[in-house]
KOLDREN-834150 format. One record per residue: residue number from 1; x negated, y, z negated of N, C-alpha, C, O in turn. Coordinates in steps of 0.05 Angstrom, whole numbers, plus 5000, padded with zeros to 4 digits. Each point is the difference from the previous one (the first is absolute). Layout:
<node NUM <X Y Z> <X Y Z> <X Y Z> <X Y Z>>,
...
# end
This chain:
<node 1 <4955 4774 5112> <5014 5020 5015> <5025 4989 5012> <5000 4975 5004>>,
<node 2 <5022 5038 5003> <5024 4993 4999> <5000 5002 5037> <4999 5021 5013>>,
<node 3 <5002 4955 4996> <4997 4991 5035> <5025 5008 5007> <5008 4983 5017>>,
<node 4 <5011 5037 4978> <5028 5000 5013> <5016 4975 4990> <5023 5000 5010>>,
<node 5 <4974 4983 4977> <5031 4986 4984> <5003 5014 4979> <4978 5007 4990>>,
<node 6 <5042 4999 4999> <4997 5020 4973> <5019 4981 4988> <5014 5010 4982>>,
<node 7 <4992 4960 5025> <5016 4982 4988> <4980 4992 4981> <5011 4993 4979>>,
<node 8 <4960 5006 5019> <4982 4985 4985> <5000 5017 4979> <4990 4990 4980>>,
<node 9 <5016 5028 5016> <5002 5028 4975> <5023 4997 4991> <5018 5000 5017>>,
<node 10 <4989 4995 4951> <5023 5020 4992> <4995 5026 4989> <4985 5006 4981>>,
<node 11 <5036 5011 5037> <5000 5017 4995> <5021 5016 4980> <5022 4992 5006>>,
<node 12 <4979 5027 4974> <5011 5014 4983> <5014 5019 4997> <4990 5009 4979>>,
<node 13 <5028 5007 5028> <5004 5025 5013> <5024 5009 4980> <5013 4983 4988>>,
<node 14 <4990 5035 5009> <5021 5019 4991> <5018 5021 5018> <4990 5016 5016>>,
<node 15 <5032 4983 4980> <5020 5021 5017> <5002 5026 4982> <5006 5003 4976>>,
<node 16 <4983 5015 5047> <5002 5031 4983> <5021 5005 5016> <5010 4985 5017>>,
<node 17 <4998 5045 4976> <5015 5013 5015> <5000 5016 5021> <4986 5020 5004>>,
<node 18 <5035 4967 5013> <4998 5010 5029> <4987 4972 5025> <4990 4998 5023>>,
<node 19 <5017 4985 4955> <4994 4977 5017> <4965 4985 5010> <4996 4981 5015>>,
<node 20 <4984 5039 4969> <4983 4998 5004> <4982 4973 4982> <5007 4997 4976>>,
<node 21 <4976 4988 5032> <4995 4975 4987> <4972 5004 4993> <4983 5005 5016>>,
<node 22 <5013 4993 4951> <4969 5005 5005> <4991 4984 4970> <5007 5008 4978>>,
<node 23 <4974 4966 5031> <4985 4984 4982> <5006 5008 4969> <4994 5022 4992>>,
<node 24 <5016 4960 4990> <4992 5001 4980> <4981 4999 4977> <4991 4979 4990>>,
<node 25 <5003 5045 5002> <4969 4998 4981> <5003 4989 4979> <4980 4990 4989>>,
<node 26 <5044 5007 5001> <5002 4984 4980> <4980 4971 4998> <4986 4992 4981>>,
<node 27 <5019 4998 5041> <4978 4973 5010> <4971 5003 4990> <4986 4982 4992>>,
<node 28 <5009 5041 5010> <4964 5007 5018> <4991 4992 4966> <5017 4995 4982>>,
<node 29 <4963 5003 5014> <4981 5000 4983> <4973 5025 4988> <4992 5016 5016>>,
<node 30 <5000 4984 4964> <4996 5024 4990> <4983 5014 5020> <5003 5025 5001>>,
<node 31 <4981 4966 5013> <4974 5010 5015> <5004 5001 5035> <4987 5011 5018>>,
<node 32 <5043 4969 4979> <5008 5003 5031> <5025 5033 5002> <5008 5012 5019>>,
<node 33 <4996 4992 4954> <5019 5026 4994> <4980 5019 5005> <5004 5018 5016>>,
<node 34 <4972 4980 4969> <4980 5022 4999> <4991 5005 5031> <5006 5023 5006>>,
<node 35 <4983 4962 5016> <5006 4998 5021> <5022 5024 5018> <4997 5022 5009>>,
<node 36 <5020 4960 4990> <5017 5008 5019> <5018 5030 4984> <5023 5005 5006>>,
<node 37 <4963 5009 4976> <5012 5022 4988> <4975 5020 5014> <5003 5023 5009>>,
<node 38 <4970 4962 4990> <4979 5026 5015> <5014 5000 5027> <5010 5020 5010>>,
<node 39 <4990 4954 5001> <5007 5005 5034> <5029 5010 4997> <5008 5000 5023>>,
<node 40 <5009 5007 4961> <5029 5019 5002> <4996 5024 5009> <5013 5011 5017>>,
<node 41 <4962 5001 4963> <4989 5030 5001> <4990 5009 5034> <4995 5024 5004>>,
<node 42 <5003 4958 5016> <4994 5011 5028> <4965 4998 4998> <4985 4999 4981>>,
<node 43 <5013 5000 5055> <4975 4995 5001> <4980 4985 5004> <4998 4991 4977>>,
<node 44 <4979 4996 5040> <4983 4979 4995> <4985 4994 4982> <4983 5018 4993>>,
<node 45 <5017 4957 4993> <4986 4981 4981> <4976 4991 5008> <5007 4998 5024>>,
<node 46 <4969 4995 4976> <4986 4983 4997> <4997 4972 4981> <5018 5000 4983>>,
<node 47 <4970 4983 5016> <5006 4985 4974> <4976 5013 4978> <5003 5002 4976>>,
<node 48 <4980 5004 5035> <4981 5018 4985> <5025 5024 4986> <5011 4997 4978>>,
<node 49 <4993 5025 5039> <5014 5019 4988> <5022 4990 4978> <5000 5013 4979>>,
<node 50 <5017 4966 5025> <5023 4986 4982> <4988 4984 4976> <5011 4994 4979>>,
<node 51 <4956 4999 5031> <4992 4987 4973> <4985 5025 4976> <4994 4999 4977>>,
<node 52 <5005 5018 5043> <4987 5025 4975> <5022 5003 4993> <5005 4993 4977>>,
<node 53 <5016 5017 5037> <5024 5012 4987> <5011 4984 4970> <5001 5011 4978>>,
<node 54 <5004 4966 5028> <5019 4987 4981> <4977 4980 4983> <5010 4992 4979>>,
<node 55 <4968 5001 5024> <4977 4985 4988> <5010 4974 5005> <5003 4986 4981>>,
<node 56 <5003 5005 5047> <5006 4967 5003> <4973 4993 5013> <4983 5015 5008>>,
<node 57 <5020 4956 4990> <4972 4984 5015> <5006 5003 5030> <4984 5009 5016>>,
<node 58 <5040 4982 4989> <5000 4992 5026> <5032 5011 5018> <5001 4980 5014>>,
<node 59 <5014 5030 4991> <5031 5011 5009> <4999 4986 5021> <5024 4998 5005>>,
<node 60 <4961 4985 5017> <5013 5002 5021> <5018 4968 4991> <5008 4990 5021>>,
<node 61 <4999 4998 4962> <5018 4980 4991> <5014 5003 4997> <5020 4985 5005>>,
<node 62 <4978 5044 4980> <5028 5019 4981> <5014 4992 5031> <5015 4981 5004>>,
<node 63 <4974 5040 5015> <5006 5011 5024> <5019 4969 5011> <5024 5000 4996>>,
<node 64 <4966 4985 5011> <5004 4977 5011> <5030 4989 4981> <5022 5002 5012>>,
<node 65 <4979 4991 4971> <5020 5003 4983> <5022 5016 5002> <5023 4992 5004>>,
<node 66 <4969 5035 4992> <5023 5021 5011> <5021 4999 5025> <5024 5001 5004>>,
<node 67 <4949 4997 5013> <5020 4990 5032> <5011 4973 5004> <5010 4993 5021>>,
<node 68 <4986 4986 4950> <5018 4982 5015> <5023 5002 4975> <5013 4979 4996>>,
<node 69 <4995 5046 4985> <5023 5008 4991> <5015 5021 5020> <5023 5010 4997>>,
<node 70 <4958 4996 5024> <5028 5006 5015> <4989 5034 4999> <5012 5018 5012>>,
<node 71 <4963 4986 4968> <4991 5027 5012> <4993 5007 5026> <4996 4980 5014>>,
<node 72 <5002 5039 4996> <4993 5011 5031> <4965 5021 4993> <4994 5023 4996>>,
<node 73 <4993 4951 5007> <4967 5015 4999> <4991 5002 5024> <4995 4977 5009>>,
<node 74 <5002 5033 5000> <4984 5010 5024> <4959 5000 4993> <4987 5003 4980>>,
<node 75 <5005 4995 5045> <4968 5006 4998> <4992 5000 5022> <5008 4988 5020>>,
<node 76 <4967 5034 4976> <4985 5005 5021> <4968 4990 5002> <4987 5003 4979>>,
<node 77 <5000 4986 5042> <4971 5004 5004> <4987 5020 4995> <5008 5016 5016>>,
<node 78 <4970 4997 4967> <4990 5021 4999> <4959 4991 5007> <4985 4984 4989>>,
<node 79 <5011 5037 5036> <4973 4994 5003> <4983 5021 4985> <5008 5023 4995>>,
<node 80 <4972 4969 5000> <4988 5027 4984> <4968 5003 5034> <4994 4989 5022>>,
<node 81 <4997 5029 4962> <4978 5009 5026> <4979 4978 5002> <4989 4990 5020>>,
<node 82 <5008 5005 4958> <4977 4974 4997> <5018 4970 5022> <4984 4990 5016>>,
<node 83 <5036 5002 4985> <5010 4991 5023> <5018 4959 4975> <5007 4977 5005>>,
<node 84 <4991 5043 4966> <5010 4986 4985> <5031 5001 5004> <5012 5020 5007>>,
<node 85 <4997 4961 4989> <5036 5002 4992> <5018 4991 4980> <4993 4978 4992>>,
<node 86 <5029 5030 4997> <5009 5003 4977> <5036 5007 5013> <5008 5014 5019>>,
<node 87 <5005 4971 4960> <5032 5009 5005> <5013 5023 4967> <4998 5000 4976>>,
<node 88 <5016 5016 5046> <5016 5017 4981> <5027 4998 4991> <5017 5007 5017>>,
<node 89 <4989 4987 4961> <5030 4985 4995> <5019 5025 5007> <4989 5022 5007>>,
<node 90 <5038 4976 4991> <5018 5023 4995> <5025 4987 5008> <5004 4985 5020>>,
<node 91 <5014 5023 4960> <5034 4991 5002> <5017 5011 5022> <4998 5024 5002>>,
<node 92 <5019 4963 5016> <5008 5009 5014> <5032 5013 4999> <5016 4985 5012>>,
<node 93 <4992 5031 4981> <5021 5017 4999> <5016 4991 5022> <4990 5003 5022>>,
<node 94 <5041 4983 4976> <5013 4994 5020> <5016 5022 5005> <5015 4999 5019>>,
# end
């Protein structure tokens, strides 16, 4: 996880228009694309929900990977009633 130096990452980025800067996918890899194209669509992930979706073993690496190209993933704690817990991925729209 990225401790606040973001010097230990290189990061990738492309200039769109209007001055806005946003990661290049070109970089990503086939299953870190597959990834971060569900979390495009809006919404909370589970890694359960992202591993039915796309048939990976494991995303939260993808995940881990992504944010140190400079994606903006966000996540939440989720408790269920039984008093289990679980995080929900989702991209953060700047």
């Amino acid at each position: 996880m990225n401790s606040g130096n973001d010097s230990t990452y290189q990061r990738q980025s492309t200039q769109v228009g209007g001055g806005d800067v946003v990661p290049n996918t070109e970089a990503l890899g086939r299953i870190a694309q597959k990834v971060l194209t569900l979390l495009s669509k809006g919404g909370l992930y589970s890694v359960v929900d992202i591993t039915n979706r796309l048939g990976i073993s494991d995303p939260r690496g993808h995940i881990r990977d992504l944010r140190a190209k400079g994606y903006s993933i966000g996540d939440i704690w989720v408790t269920t009633h039984y008093g289990n817990r679980f995080k929900k991925y989702f991209l953060i729209n700047k």
